[in-house]
N, C-alpha and C positions, 0 to 999 in steps of 0.2 A: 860302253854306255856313255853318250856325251853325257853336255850340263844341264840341257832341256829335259832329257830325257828324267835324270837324278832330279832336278826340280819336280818334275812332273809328279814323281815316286814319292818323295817328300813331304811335298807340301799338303796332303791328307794328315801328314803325322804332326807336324810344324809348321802349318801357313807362313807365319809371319815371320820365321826364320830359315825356310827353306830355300831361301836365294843365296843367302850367307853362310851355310852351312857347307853349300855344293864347292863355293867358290874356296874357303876352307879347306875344303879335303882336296882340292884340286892345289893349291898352293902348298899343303904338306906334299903332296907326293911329288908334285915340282923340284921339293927341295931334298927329297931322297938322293942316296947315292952311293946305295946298296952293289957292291958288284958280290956278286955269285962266283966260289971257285967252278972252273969248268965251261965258261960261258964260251972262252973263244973255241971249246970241242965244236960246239952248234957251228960256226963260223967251218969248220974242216966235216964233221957228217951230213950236214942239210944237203951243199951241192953232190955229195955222193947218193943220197937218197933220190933226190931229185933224178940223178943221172940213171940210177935204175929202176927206179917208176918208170922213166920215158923207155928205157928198155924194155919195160914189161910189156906197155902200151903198143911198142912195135911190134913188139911179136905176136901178142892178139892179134892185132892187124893182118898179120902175113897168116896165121892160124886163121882167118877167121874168114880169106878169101879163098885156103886151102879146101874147106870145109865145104864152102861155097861152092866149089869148084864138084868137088865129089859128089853132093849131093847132086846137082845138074846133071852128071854125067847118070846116076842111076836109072831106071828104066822104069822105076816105079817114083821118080821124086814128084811128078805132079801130084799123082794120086796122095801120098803122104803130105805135103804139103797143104793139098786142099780139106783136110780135115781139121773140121774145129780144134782151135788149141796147137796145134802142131807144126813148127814152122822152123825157121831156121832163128837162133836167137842165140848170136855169137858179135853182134856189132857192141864197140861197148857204149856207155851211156854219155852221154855230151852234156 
């Protein structure tokens, strides 16, 4: 949440201190300097995560032209297809 925003929120409660306030709480947390034990794990699991999402994502991909692929060859896929509701629904979401 920016400053506009916390203004915004605010100044219902405190008009005429709602500017002062925001600016306030934004200067204390400026001057924090809190380190967390464990912080630099994030720095060594994110790109590991990251790397197999992107692997999950691939392999839907190849599953999901696999699939594609089968259903075409059926003999009955138009017919299934053409029914309400029923379709092929293996692409993932963008």
């Amino acid at each position: 949440m920016g400053r506009r925003r916390l203004v915004t929120l605010m100044r219902p409660k405190a008009p005429r201190m709602a500017e002062r306030l925001v600016e306030e709480i934004f200067a204390a947390l400026g001057e924090q300097t809190v380190t967390v034990p464990g912080t630099d794990a994030a720095a060594l699991i994110v790109p590991n995560l990251a790397g197999s999402l992107a692997a999950v994502l691939d392999q839907r991909k190849v599953l999901a032209r696999r699939i594609e692929e089968l259903l075409e060859d059926h003999p009955l896929s138009k017919v299934l297809t053409s029914i309400p509701g029923v379709g092929i629904r293996t692409e993932p979401a963008s």
